[in-house]
C-alpha positions, 0 to 999 in steps of 0.5 A: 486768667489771661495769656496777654503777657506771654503773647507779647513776650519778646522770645528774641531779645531773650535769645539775643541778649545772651549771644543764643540767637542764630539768624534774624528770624523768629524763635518759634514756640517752644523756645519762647516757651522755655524762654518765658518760663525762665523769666517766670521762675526768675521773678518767683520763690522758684528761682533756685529750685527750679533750673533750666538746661544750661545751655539752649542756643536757637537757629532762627526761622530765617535761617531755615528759609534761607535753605529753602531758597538757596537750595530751591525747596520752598515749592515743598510747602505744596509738595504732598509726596513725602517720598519726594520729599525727602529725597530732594530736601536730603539733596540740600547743602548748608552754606559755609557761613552756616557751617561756621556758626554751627562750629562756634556753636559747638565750641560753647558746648565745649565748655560744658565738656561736651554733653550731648545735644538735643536737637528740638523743633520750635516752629511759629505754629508749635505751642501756640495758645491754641494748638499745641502741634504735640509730637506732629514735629521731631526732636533728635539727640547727638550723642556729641563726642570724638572729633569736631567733623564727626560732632558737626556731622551729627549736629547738621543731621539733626538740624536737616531731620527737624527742618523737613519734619516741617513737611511731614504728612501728620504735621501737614494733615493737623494744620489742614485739619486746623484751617492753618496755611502750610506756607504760614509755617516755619521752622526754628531749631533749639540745640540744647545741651541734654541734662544727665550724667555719665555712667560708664559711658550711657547718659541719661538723666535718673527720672525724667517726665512731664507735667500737666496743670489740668487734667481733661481725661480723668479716671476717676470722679475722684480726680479733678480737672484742676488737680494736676498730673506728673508723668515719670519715666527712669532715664530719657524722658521719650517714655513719657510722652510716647505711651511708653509705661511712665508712671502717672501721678495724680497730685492730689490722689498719687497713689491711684493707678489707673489702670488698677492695682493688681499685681498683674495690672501693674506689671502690664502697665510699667515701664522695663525698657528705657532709653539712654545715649551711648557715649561709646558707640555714639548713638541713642539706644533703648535698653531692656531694664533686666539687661542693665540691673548690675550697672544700676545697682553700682550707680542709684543707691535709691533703686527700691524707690522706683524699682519693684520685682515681679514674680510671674509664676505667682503673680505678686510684685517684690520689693527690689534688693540686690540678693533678690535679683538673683532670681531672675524675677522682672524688674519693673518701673513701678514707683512703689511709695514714691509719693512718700519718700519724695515729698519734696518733689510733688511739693515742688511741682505743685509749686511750679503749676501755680506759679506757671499758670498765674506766669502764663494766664493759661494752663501748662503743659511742662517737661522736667528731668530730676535726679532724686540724690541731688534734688536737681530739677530741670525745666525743658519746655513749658508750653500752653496746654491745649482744651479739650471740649468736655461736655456736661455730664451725659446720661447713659441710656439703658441699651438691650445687651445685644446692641451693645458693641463696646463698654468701658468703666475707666477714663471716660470723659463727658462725649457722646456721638449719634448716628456715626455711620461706620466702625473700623476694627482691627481684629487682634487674631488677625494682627497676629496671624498677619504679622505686618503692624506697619502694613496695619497702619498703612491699611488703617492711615488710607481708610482714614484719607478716604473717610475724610467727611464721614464720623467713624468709630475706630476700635482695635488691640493694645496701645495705639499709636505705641512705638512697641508693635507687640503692644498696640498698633503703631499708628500716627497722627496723620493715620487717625485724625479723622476719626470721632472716637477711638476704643483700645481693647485688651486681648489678654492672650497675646497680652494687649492692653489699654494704657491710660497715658494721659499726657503723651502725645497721643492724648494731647492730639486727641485732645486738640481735635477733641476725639473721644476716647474709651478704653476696653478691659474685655472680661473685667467687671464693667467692661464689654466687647462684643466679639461674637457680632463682630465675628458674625456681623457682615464687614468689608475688609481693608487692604490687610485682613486684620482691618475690617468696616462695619456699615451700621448706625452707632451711638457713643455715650460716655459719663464721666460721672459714673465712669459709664462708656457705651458705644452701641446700635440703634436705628436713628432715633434710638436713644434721645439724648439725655444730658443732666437727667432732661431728654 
């Protein structure tokens, strides 16, 4: 395959033939994406399946520089306090020309009866064919009602929150990281009009996700590189790209879960918020699902086909009904038999990979909304999708127990790391104990600056880099991205656990930069963590107690293959390596 089409596209003239282009400037990555692939399904068998929203204007690069200049904020490319950032880019002022075009902007919307807006970022760097800068900028939402003034404020918000998320700390540190010129970047806007429907003043859309056309952490041998994923989420799609519990579908092998099939693991594992826009109160909200099953029964006839019902007391999953709903019980995104009674949705989507990737000359990265009654599939952004570097098959050596610090048996890529000399732990009992998740991060974002240079091993509770603080360490990229492999572990007693969300965000940065990942079910066959070394084990502790250094020399093996992860000690020439059985 090669990309040498999508690379000379004219993304612009698309914009500016339809009177979508605002400025003279670039259109950044994400535009050109969606742009391209409109023009892939406009030439394919696809054309009136697939749409895209029904409106997507652009505000160019070059109007974002001429905020900078106007306003004196172009010496921020070198500026590093973010804290100062911020406060002087919320001191710049849109011109009165740019008010202007922002007004008849919205006037367009007008005739789509005013949805709401999403305000998305689509920088030069953003979506490039070889890095994807995934979740390192911000979108935003405007729910777009009441009166003008009150829309064109919303509107100028979320343009202003994009453009300075040019400069924060996770985008800065990704293009360091990537050798990329800060002064090299610039920022476009996509203002799009959000695909959804009213119901009683919350919009959303049902069933929203992402899809992938090669899979490079699988979960199991079963599961090939070149199958596919579909990630799926009930309502605004943020649930699928923020390890948020979207339901993952491997396209040749949908009914595998990854993280297991007991009702248990399943409930751990499903989506019970989701997100919504009120039209009411104007605002974007997270809804708790048990909160809102009255208004869901009156407006989705088909809720047994994504909603099961857990019972705790006996630990068994329900098929959903009205009459059951009266119990009480825990209603949970779980997608039972999807795979079946939406045939054609996973028909179509295999459709649209393959017409993508001969489209691109790439593998694709894609986000979709789609409503099951009407079969209306929507198209929000195709981009390239990023490599990661899997080795060839590594062989596991046989280790004595006691070296043994971490062992997993699931998601595991071909890796391996020698001689890594440090192992930062978040203690789940610590993190408890000492309820602060941001003062975590912070503990664990400046271990990370220090260590710049070093390999280490980072290991702690939950899902990290999870919105929801009960359920992992709400971290971000610029906290991490030194790091050479990350171990999520499970604490069962304050209901931690690994989520094996191949293709959020997360994992696309982790992708980029080719960190190692092994996730830990403590207790379950296959699995292992060493707590009594680590509590015995001398350690220095970092700015919270819960975080803690450990100086050793630690080897990672990982085997796809056999689904074999290892981290363990040694002393330097421990271990020869081994790959396709030679040493």
């Amino acid at each position: 395959m090669t990309a040498g089409r999508f690379l000379a596209y004219d993304a612009e003239n698309y914009y500016r033939q339809r009177g979508w282009l605002l400025g003279l400037g670039k259109c950044g990555g994400k535009a050109k994406g969606l742009a391209f692939a409109h023009t892939v399904l406009f030439e394919s068998e696809l054309a009136k399946k697939v749409e895209l929203p029904a409106l997507s204007h652009v505000i160019s690069t070059e109007i974002f520089e001429d905020f900078l200049n106007a306003n004196g904020l172009s010496d921020l490319y070198g500026e590093e306090d973010w804290d100062v950032t911020r406060e002087r880019f919320s001191r710049g002022v849109f011109s009165d020309a740019l008010k202007r075009d922002l007004v008849r902007m919205l006037r367009d919307f007008e005739v789509l009866g005013n949805p709401p807006l999403v305000v998305r970022s689509s920088s030069l760097m953003e979506d490039s064919v070889d890095l994807a800068f995934a979740g390192k900028y911000d979108s935003f939402f405007s729910a777009n009602v009441r009166d003008m003034d009150w829309r064109m404020a919303k509107l100028e918000e979320c343009i202003r929150a994009v453009w300075i998320s040019t400069f924060n700390p996770s985008a800065r540190k990704y293009r360091a990281k990537h050798g990329k010129t800060h002064r090299d970047e610039s920022m476009a806007v996509i203002v799009q009009s959000m695909v959804g429907k009213d119901r009683h003043n919350l919009y959303y859309p049902k069933l929203a996700g992402t899809i992938f056309s090669r899979i490079f952490r699988r979960p199991s041998p079963r599961i090939q590189k070149e199958d596919g994923l579909m990630c799926i989420c009930f309502g605004i799609g943020t649930r699928a790209v923020d390890r948020g519990a979207a339901r993952s579908f491997y396209l040749t092998n949908p009914a595998l879960r990854p993280s297991g099939n007991s009702p248990e693991r399943i409930a751990g594992s499903s989506q019970e918020f989701f997100d919504y826009i009120d039209r009411e109160e104007g605002t974007f909200k997270t809804g708790f699902m048990r909160d809102w099953m009255t208004s869901f029964t009156n407006n989705h006839r088909d809720l047994d086909q994504y909603i099961e019902l857990y019972d705790e007391d006996s630990n068994t999953l329900l098929p959903f009904s009205v009459h059951s709903m009266m119990s009480g019980l825990r209603p949970l995104v779980t997608f039972p038999n999807f795979h079946r009674t939406q045939t054609y949705l996973f028909d179509l989507v295999r459709d649209l990979i393959r017409t993508m990737e001969e489209g691109l000359g790439l593998p694709v990265d894609m986000e979709f909304t789609y409503d099951t009654s009407s079969r209306d599939f929507r198209l929000v952004q195709m981009r390239p999708l990023t490599h990661f570097q899997e080795m060839s098959r590594v062989v596991v050596p046989e280790v004595p127990q006691d070296k043994v610090v971490f062992r997993g048996d699931r998601m595991v890529s071909n890796g391996r790391l020698r001689n890594i000399p440090c192992l930062v732990y978040v203690d789940p009992v610590k993190y408890m104990d000492h309820w602060d998740p941001g003062g975590v991060a912070r503990a664990v974002g400046r271990l990370n600056d220090s260590l710049r240079g070093t390999r280490y091993i980072l290991a702690g509770p939950g899902r990290w880099g999870s919105r929801n603080p009960a359920i992992g360490v709400p971290i971000q990229y610029a906290d991490i991205y030194n790091c050479s492999c990350l171990v999520e572990l499970s604490a069962p007693q304050f209901n931690f656990s690994p989520e094996l969300s191949y293709g959020s965000h997360f994992f696309l940065d982790m992708d980029s930069d080719n960190i190692l990942y092994l996730p830990v079910f403590s207790g379950e066959n296959g699995n292992f963590c060493a707590w009594d070394w680590l509590e015995e084990a001398e350690y220095e502790t970092g700015e919270h107690p819960s975080v803690r250094i450990y100086r050793d020399n630690f080897f990672v093996f990982l085997d796809g293959e056999s689904e074999n992860g290892l981290v363990c000690r040694g002393g330097p020439r421990d271990y020869a390596w081994r790959q396709n059985g030679t040493v």
